[in-house]
N, C-alpha and C positions, 0 to 999 in steps of 0.2 A: 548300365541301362537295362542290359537282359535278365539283370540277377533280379529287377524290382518287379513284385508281383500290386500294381494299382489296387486302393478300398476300391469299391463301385461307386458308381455314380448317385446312389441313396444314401451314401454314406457319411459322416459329418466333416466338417472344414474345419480350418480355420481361415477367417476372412482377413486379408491383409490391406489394414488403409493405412496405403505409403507411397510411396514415392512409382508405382504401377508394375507389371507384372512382362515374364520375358519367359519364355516356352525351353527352358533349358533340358536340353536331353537328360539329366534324370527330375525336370520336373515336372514334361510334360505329360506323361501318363497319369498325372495327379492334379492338372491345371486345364481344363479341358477352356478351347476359344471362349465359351459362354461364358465360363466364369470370370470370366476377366471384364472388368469396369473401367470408367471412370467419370467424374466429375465436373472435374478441373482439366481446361485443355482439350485437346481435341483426338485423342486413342488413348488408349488402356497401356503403350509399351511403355517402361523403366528405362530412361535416359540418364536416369542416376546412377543405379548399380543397388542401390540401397531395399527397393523393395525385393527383388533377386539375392542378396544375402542372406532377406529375412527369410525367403521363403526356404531356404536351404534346408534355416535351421527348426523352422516350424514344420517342417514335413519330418527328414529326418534325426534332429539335435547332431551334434557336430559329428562329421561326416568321419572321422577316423577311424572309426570302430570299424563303420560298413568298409570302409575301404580297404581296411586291410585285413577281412575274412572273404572266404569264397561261397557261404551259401547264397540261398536267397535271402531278398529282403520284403516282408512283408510287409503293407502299408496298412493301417487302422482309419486312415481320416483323408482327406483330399485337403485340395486350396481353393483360395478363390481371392481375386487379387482387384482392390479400388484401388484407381490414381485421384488422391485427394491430394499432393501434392505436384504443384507447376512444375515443368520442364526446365532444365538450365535457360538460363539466360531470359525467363518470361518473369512477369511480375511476380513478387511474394503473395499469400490471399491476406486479404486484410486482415488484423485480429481482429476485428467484431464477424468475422464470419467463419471462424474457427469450428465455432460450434453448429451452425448452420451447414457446413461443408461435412463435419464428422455423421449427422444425421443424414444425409444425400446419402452419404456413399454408406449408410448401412441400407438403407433403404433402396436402393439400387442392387444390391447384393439378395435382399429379400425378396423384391419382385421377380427378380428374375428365378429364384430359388426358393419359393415359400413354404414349401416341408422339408426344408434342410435342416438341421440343427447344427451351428457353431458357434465358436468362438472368434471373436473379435479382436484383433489383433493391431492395435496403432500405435506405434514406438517413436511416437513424434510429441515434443515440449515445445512449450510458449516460451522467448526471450524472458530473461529481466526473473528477479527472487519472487518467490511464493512467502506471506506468510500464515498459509494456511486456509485462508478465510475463502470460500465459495469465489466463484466467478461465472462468467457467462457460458466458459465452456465445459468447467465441473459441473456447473448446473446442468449443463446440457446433457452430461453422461448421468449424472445422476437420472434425470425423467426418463432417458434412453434405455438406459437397465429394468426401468421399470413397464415396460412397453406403452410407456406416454409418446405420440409422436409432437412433432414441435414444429414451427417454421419461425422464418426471420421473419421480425419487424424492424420499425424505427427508432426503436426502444430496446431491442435488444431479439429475444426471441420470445414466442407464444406458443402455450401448451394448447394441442387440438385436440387431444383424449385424456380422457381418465386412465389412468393404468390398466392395465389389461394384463391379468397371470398368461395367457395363450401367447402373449407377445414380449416377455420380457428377456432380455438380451446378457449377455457375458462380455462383458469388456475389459480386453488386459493389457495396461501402461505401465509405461517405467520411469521408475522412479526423478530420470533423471541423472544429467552425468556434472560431476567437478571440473571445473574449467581448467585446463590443461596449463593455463599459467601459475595455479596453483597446488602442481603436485611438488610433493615435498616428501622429507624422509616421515616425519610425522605425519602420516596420511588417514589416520583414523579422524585426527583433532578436523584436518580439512574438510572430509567426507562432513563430521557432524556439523559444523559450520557453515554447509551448504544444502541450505533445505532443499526438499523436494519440488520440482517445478510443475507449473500447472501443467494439464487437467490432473497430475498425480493427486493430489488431496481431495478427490472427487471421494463420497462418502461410501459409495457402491459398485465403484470399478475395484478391478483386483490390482493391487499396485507392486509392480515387482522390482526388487533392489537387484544387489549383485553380490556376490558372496566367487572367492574362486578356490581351484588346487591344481592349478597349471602354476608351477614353480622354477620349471626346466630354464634354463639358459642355454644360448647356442653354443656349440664348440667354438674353437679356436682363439689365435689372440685378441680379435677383439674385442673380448667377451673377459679379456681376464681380469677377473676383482668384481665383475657383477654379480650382482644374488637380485630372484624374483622382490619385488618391494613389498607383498602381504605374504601371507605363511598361509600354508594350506590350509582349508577351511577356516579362513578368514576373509571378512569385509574386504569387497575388490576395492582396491583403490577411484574407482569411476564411481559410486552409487554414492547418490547423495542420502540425505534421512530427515525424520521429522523431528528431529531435537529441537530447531530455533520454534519451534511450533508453539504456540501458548494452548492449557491443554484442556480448553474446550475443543480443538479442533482434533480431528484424525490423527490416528497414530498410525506411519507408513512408513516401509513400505507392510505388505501383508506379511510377503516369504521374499525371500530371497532364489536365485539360482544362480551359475555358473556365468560371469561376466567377463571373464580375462582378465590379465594382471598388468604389470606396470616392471622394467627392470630395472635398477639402480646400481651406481657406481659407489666404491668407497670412499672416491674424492671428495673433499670439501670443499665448495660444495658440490653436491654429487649431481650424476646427469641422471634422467632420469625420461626413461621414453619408454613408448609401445611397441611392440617386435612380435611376428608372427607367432612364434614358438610359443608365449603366451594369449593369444588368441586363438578361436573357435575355428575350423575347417568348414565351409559352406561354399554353396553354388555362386559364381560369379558371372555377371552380365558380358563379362572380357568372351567369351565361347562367342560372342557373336561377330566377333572380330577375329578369330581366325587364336587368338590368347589364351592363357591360361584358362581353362573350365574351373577351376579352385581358386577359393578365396578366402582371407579371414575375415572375420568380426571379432569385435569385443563391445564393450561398454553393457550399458543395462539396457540397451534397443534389442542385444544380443540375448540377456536374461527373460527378456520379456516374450520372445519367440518361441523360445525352450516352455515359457509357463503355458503361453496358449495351446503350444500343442499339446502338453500335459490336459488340460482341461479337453479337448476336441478327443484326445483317446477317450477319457473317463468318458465322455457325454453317448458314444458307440457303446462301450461299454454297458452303462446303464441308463439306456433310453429314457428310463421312466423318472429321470432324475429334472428339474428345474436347473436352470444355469444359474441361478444364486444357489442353488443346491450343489454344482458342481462346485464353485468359489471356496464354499463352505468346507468343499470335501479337501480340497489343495491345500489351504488351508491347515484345515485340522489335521491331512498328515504330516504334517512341517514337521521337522525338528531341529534344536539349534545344535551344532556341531559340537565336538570336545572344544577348541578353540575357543567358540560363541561363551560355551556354560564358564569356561575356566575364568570368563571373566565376571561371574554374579556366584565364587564358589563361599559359602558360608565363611563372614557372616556379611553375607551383603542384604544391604537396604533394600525395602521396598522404592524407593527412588532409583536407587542402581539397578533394580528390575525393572520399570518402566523406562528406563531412559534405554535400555539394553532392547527391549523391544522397538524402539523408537529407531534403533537401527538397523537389528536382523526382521524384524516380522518377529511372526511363528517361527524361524527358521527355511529349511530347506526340504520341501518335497520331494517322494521319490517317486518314479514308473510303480514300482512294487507296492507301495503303502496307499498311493494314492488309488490304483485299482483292486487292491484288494480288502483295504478298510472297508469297503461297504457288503462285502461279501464274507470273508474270511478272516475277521476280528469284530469283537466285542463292542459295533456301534451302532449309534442308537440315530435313526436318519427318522425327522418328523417334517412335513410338510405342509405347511396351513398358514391359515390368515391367524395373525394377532391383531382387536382393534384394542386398543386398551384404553379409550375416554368414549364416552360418549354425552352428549348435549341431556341435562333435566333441567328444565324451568327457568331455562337461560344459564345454566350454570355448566360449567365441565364438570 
């Protein structure tokens, strides 16, 4: 807590809609009371534990590194935290108000902060398979990114603006996790077999999978005969993709990041579970109980944390950037892993390349490429309206 030196208060966020926000000693120097929302419910505190892991990792990415060196640690970007999800034991929000509830709590977040610049941060899926095609609450990130505001109707929801470049928004979701009844030793075939869930195939949010290199397994015997279930810089076993997609629709995720793995046994058949040692180190809501201050994460809610704060540095970084600019920039520094390419190595199809992308993205963003591409390498950043039809004599 004394080694962390807070961004300021002008500094950028990322905004967390999740399950609400809990003032953890080292996160409240970067969580200030204001910033904390909500919607849904009646206070902004995390009675889950879920929005307090995320913020862990969207402040600091996995806490290991900081913990075990002695300088300081500088912060680049603050929090700011919506409870857009109900308390235990209170009702679920309807799904038709999925998308109605995702607008509130950005716009709660703005009002109270309206020259902030951040990143939006929601690691929350709809039940039930995607296959691909828009919904109410895709729709609703899509007009959200574009600073259209929206409200509920009876019919679903109503756009109240035009887009507006001054208002448009950064919003980053995950992909999406494979149902734990079907992890299996072949865990690529399942991953592809399970599309991505809604709002992920939204056209203009940034969709983040999971890729890992936590391989470790714990000592002792009861650990003997297990090996990690992915190989380093490979597809986490959690992250689903957009293969079942027919392919008018989205290809997702964008990039990938670091999701946690999965360990396996040699038995047949083998067991197969999640265990700290492959999981992310992050802040836990237990500190408020007198408990462990640490905790882990995994899955792609965990990936999606790491990308937002990636985008919240960049956006400090360079102010003058648009947050589809920033997208753009994460993005385009991705790269796919040796792992990723060895599987499109000549001569592979242009099929085996789109389908390869259909499950890493671009690849894997770094801190280093993604702030320093736009400074310190050969790229080319343009900014502008494209209209490409316009209306002659009733004609496009």
């Amino acid at each position: 807590e004394k080694r962390v030196a807070p961004c300021s208060e002008d500094g950028p966020a990322v905004c967390l809609l999740d399950t609400g926000g809990y003032r953890h000693t080292l996160l409240a120097s970067s969580l200030s009371n204001g910033d904390m929302h909500y919607v849904v419910g009646t206070d902004a505190y995390d009675r889950q534990g879920h929005g307090t892991r995320m913020a862990g990792l969207a402040l600091y990415g996995s806490l290991e590194e900081d913990l075990t060196t002695l300088g300081p640690v500088a912060m680049d970007h603050r929090l700011e935290s919506v409870k857009i999800l109900p308390d235990p034991n209170a009702p679920d929000n309807p799904p038709d108000t999925y998308g109605f509830v995702t607008a509130a709590g950005a716009l709660a977040a703005e009002q109270a902060r309206p020259d902030r610049r951040r990143a939006f941060c929601m690691a929350i899926t709809a039940d039930g398979e995607s296959d691909g095609r828009p919904t109410l609450w895709s729709a609703t990130l899509d007009a959200l990114t574009f600073g259209t505001e929206v409200t509920k109707t009876d019919r679903g929801i109503e756009l109240l603006t035009e887009s507006e470049t001054d208002r448009s928004r950064l919003f980053v979701v995950p992909a999406g996790n494979v149902d734990p009844q079907d992890y299996r030793r072949d865990y690529l075939g399942a991953c592809d077999s399970h599309a991505v869930l809604d709002p992920a195939q939204s056209w203009n949010a940034l969709t983040v999978g999971g890729f890992t290199e936590l391989i470790g397994v714990p000592p002792g015997k009861d650990f003997a005969g297990y090996s990690a279930l992915a190989a380093s810089g490979s597809l986490s076993p959690f992250s689903r993709t957009s293969r079942p997609f027919a392919s008018k629709w989205p290809i997702k995720p964008e990039i990938v990041m670091e999701a946690g793995n999965l360990l396996i046994s040699r038995r047949d058949p083998p067991s197969i579970y999640e265990h700290d040692v492959v999981s992310l180190v992050t802040t836990s809501v237990q500190e408020q109980a007198g408990r462990n201050p640490l905790g882990t994460i995994s899955m792609t809610s965990a990936a999606t944390a790491q990308a937002a704060r990636l985008a919240a540095i960049a956006s400090g970084r360079y102010p003058g950037l648009w947050p589809e600019t920033i997208r753009g920039l994460l993005v385009h520094s991705a790269e796919w892993t040796g792992p990723m390419w060895n599987e499109v190595r000549p001569p592979a199809t242009k099929t085996q390349r789109a389908d390869l992308l259909k499950r890493y993205g671009y690849g894997v963003p770094s801190e280093e490429r993604v702030l320093h591409s736009a400074s310190n390498a050969v790229t080319l950043i343009c900014q502008d309206w494209i209209q490409p039809y316009e209306r002659h004599e009733g004609r496009t």
